[in-house]
C-alpha positions as CSV (number, residue, x, y, z in Angstrom):
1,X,-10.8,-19.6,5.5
2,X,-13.8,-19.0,3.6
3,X,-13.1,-17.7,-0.3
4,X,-10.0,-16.2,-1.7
5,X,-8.1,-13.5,0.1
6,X,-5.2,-11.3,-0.4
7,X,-2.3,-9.4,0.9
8,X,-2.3,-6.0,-0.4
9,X,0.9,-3.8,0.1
10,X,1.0,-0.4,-1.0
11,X,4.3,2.1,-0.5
12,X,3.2,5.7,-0.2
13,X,5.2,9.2,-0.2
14,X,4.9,9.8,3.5
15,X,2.8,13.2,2.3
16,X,-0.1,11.0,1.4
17,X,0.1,9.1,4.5
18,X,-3.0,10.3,6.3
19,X,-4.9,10.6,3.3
20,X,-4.5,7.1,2.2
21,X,-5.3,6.3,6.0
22,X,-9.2,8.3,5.4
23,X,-9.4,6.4,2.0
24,X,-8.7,3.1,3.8
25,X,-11.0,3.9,7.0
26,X,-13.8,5.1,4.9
27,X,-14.1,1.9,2.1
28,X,-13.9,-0.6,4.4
29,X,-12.4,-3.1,1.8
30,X,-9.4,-4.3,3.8
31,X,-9.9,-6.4,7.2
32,X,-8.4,-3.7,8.8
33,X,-4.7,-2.9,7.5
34,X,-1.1,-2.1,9.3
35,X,1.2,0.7,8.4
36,X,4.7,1.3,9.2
37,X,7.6,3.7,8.0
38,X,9.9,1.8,5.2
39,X,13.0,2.7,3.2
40,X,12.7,2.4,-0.6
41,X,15.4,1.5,-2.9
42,X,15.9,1.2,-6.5
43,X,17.8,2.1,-9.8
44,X,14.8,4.8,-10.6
45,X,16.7,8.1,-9.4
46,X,14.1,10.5,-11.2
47,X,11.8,10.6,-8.4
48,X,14.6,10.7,-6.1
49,X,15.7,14.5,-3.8
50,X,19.8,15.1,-3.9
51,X,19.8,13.6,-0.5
52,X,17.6,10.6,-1.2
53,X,19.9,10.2,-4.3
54,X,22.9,10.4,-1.9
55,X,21.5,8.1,0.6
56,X,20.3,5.7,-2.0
57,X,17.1,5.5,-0.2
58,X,13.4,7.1,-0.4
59,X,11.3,7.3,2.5
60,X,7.5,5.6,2.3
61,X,4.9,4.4,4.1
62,X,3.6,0.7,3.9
63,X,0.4,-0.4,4.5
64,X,-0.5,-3.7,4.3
65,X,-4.1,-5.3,4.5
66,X,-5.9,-8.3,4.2
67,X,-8.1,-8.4,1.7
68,X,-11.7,-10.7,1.1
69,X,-11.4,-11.6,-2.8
70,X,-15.0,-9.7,-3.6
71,X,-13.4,-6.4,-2.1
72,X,-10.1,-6.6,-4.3
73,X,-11.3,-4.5,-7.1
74,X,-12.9,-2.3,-5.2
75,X,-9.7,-1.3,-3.1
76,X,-7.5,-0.9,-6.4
77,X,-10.3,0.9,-7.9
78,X,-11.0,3.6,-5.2
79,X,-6.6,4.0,-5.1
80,X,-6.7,4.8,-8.4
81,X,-9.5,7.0,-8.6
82,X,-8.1,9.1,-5.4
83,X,-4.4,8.6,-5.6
84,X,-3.5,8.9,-9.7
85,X,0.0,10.0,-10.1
86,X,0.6,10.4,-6.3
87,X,3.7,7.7,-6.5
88,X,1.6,5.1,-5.1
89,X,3.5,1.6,-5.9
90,X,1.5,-1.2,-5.2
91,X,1.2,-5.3,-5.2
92,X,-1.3,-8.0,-4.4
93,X,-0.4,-11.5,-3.3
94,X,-2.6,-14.6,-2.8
95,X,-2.5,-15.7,0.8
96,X,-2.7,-19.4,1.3
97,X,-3.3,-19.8,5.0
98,X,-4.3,-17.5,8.0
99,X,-5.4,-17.5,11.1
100,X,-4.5,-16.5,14.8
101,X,-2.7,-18.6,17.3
């Protein structure tokens, strides 16, 4: 592994699904990235519908990406820029190893 990379994770309201998909396409800053449907809990009932509140759960979707250190800022940056105040949670952690087997 050449330079520091990381594993970005971002949880999106499944109405910005395929508009975070065309951000992600068109910057290129992620390796390529997966996506899959998650369930979202937490003691934050403000954002929540009656039924989410009831079910104790909020749909999202997850994308996850693998990210070259250089192109970090540049992926944060452009979320902000496109996606302030959409509900967007995100976090980045430092991958240590990688590789295919």
């Amino acid at each position: 592994m050449s330079g520091q990379h990381y594993l970005v994770t971002i949880n999106v309201p499944p109405l910005l699904e395929e508009a975070v998909v065309d951000c992600l396409l068109a910057i290129e800053a992620a390796e390529g990235f997966s996506s899959l449907t998650v369930s979202a809990h937490g003691s934050d009932h403000a954002t929540l519908s009656l039924a989410e509140q009831v079910s104790g759960r909020k749909k999202q979707i997850r994308f996850q990406m693998y990210v070259p250190e250089l192109q970090l800022a540049v992926l944060i940056k452009q979320l902000k820029q496109d996606f302030s105040g959409g509900g967007i949670q995100y976090w980045v952690m430092p991958v240590l190893e990688s590789g295919y087997i």
